[in-house]
C-alpha positions as CSV (number, residue, x, y, z in Angstrom):
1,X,3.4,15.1,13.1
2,X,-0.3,14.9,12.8
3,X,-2.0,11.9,12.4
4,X,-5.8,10.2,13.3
5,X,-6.1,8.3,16.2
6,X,-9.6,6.7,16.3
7,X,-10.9,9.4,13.9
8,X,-9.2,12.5,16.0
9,X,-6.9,14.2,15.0
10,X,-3.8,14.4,17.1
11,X,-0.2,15.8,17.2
12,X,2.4,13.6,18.5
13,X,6.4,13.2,18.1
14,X,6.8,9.6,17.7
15,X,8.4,7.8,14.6
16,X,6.8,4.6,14.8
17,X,3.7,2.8,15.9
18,X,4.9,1.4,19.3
19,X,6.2,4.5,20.8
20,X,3.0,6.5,19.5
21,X,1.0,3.8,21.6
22,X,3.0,4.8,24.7
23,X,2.9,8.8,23.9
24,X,-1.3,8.6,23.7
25,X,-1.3,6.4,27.0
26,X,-1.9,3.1,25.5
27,X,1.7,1.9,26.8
28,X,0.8,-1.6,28.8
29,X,-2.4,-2.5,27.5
30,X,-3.7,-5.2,25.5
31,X,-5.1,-3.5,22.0
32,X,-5.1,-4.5,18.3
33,X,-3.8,-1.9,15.8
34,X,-4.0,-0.9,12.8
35,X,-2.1,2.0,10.2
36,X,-4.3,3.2,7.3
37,X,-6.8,0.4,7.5
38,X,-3.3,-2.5,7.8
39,X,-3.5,-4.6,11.0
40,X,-0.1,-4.3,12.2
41,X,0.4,-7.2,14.9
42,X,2.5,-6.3,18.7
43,X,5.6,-7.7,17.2
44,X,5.7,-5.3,14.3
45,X,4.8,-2.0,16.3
46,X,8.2,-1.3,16.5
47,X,9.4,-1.5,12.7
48,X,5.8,0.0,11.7
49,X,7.2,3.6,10.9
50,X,4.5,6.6,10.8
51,X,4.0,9.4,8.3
52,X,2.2,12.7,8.8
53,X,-1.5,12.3,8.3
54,X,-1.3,8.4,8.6
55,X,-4.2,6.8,10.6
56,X,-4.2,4.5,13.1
57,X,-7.2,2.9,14.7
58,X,-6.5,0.9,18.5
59,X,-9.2,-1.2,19.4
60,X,-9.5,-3.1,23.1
61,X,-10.5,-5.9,23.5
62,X,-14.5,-6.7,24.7
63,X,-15.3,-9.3,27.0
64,X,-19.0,-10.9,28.1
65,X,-21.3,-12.6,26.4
């Protein structure tokens, strides 16, 4: 399906939020996310299903000061 990632577009297989994360090589790291403007939290990545043309932003975390 083809969905936004960040504001690019990309073509990936996966059904839901937590295995798209591992398919664009997020898989590990310590992000927020969020589906069509909707923070989804860690814990829901899994149920959070994906439809073609959905966007999802991830965002890492910044550190200093």
């Amino acid at each position: 399906m083809q969905i936004l990632v960040n504001g690019a577009s990309r073509e990936i297989g996966a059904a839901d939020l937590a295995a798209a994360l591992e398919e664009l090589g997020y898989g590990g790291a310590v992000v927020a996310t969020a589906v069509n403007g909707e923070f989804v939290p860690a814990t829901e990545r899994r149920t959070a299903r994906l439809a073609d043309g959905d966007r999802i932003e991830v965002l890492a975390p910044m550190q200093g000061g």
